[in-house]
C-alpha positions in Angstrom: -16.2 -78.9 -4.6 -19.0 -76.5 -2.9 -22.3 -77.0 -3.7 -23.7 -73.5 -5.1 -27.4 -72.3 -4.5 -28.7 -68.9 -4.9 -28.4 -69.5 -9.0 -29.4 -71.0 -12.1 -26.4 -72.8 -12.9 -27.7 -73.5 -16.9 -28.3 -69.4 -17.6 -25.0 -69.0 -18.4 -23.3 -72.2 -18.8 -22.9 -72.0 -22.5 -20.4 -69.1 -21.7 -18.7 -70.6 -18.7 -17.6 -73.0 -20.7 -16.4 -71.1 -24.0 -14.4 -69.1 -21.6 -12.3 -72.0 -20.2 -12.5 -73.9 -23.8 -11.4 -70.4 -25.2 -9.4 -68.3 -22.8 -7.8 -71.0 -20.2 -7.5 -74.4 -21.8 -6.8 -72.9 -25.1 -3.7 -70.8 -23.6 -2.1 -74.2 -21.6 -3.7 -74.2 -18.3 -4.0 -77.5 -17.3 -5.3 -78.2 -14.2 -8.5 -79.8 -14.6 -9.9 -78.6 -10.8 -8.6 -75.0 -11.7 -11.0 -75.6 -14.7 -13.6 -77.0 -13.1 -13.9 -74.1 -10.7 -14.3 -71.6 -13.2 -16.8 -73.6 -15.0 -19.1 -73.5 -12.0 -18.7 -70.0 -10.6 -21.1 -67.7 -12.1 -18.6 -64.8 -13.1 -21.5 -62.2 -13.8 -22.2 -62.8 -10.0 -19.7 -60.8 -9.1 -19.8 -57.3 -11.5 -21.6 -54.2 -11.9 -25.8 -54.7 -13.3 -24.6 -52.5 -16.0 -21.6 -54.3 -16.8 -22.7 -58.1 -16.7 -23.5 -58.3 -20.7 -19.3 -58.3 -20.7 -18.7 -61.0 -17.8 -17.2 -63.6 -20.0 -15.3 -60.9 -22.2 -11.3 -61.9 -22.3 -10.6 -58.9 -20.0 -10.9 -57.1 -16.5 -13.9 -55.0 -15.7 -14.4 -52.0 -12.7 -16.0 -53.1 -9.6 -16.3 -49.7 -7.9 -13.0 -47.9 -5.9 -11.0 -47.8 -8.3 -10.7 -51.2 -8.3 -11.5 -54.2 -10.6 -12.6 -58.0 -11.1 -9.4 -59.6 -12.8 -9.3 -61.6 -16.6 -10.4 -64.8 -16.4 -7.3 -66.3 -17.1 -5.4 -63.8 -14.8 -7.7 -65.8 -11.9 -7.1 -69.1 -13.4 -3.7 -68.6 -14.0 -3.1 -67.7 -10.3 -4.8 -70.8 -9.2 -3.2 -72.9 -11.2 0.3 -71.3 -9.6 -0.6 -71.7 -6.5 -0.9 -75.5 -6.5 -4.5 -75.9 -4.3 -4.9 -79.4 -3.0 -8.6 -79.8 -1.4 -7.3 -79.8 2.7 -5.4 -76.9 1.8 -6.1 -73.1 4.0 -5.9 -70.4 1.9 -4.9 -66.5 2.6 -6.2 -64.1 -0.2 -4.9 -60.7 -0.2 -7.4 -58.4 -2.4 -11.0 -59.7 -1.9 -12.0 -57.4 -4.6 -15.6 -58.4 -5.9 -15.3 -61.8 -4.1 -15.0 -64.0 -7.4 -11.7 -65.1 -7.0 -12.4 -66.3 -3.1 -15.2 -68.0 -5.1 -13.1 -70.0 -7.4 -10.7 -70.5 -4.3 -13.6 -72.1 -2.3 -13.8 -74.8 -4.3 -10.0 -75.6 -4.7 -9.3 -75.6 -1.2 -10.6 -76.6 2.8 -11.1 -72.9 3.3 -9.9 -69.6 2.6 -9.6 -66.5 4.5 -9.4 -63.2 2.2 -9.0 -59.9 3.5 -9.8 -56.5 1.7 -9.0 -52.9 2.8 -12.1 -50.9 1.5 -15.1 -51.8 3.7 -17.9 -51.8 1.1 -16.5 -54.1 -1.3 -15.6 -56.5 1.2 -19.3 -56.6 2.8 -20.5 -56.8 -1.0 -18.3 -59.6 -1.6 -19.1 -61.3 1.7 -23.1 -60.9 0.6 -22.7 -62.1 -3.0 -20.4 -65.1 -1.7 -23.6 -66.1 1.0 -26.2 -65.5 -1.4 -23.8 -68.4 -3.7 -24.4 -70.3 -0.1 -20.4 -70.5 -0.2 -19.5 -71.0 3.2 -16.0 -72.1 3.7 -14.5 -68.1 2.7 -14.6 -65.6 5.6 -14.0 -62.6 4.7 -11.7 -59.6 6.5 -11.6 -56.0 6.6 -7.9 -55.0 6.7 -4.3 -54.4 5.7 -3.5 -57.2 3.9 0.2 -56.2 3.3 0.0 -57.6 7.1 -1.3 -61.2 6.5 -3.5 -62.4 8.9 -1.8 -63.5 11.8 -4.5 -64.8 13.8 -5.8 -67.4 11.5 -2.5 -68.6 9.8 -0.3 -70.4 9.3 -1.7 -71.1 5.5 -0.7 -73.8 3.0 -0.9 -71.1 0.3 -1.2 -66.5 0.0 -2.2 -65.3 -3.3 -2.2 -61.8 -3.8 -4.3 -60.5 -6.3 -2.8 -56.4 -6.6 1.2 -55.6 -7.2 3.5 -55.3 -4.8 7.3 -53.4 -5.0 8.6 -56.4 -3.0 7.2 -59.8 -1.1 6.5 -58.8 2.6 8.1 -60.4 5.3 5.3 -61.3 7.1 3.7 -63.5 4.8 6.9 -65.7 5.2 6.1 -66.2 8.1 2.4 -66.9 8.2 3.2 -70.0 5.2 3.6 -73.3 6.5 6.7 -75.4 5.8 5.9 -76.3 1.5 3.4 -73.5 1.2 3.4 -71.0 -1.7 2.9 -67.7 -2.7 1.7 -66.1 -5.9 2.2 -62.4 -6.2 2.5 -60.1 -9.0 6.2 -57.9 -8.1 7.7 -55.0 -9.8 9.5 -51.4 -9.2 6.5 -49.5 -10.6 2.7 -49.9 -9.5 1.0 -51.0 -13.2 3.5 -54.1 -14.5 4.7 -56.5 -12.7 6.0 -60.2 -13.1 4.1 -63.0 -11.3 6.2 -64.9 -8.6 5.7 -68.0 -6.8 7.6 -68.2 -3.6 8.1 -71.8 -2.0 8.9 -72.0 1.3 11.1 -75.2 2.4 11.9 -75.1 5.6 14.1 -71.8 6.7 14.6 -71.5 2.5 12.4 -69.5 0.5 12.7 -70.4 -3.7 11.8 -68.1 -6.5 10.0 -68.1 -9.7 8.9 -65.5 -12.0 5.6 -67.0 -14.4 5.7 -64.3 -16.6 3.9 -60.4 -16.9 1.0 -58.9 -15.6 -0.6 -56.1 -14.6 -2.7 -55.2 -11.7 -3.8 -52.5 -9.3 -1.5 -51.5 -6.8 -1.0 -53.4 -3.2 -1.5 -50.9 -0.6 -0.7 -51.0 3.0 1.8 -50.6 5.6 4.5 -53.4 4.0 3.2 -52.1 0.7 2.8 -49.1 -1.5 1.5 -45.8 0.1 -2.3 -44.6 -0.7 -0.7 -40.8 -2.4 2.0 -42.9 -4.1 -0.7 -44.6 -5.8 -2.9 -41.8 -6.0 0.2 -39.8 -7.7 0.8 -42.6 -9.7 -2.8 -42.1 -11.3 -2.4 -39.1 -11.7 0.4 -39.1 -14.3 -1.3 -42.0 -16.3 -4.1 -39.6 -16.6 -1.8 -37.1 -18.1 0.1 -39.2 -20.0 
């Protein structure tokens, strides 16, 4: 596990671990390193000045973009999924504020995450140095594309909702890599799906319902699909 600098680790302690006594452990995650990681990373790290009285609140929170930093347990439970063993390389798809390639970083040998808006990934990228983290590099880009030029990866998780798995992160998984992504026909509920590749076999398994943002891109949904999207939720 990474050694952390850049905080006091005993400011918020009390609440790190009320949230995994509370809002992991308490709803059957198990994984003792998934827990361990999110007893050490200093959510409020990662949000909004104005919004870091909530950081240990049992629910998302905007980051800016129209984006946001995921529940708690949505992270956790994500981890858990993937099934990180400590030499594994990691590919994240939605850097968002950084705090889940934070709780990666300490599961795994290193992980590459990639994010398509340019301020939140150089945000990210500072709050995840100032942490002194320094096995995440982080990528401005399509991530519906992967990232071809660092893989192949023992895991992908893919923290916004896809319409369908792309292709291409097939093929940038090792032989017994997973994926985790949240899949469905419309851009606000999906159902979380771990993919296992097995040689030229790829196996299904749907975890159960979420909702997240939307995964735009090339091999994902279009930018006015999910702007049109908005738009009638607004109205509705």
């Amino acid at each position: 596990m990474t050694q952390l600098g850049g905080f006091d680790p005993t400011g918020t302690k009390w609440q790190r671990e009320a949230m995994v006594a509370d809002q992991l452990a308490a709803r059957g995650l198990t994984d003792q390193s998934v827990l361990a990681a999110m007893n050490v990373i200093p959510r409020e790290h990662f949000i909004p000045a104005q919004l870091r009285e909530h950081a240990y609140l049992d629910g998302a929170l905007p980051i800016g973009d129209g984006q946001t930093i995921s529940q708690p347990y949505t992270v956790a439970f994500m981890c858990e999924a993937l099934h990180t063993t400590p030499t594994d390389r990691i590919l994240e798809i939605g850097t968002g504020s950084g705090y889940g390639a934070a709780v990666l970083s300490q599961l795994a040998k290193e992980v590459h995450t990639i994010e398509r808006i340019p301020e939140l990934a150089d945000a990210a990228a500072e709050k995840l140095r100032q942490l002194g983290i320094n096995n995440v590099f982080v990528h401005i880009g399509d991530g519906t594309l992967g990232l071809p030029e660092a893989g192949p990866f023992d895991g992908i998780i893919v923290t916004a909702g896809g319409e369908q798995l792309p292709r291409c992160y097939v093929q940038q998984l090792k032989d017994g890599g997973r994926i985790v992504i949240p899949l469905g026909e419309t851009m606000r509920q999906q159902s979380m799906c771990r993919f296992t590749r097995q040689r030229d076999n790829l196996y299904r398994e749907e975890l159960g319902s979420f909702a997240f943002v939307p995964l735009i891109g090339a091999e994902g949904w279009h930018v006015d699909e999910a702007m049109h999207e908005a738009e009638r939720e607004s109205e509705s």
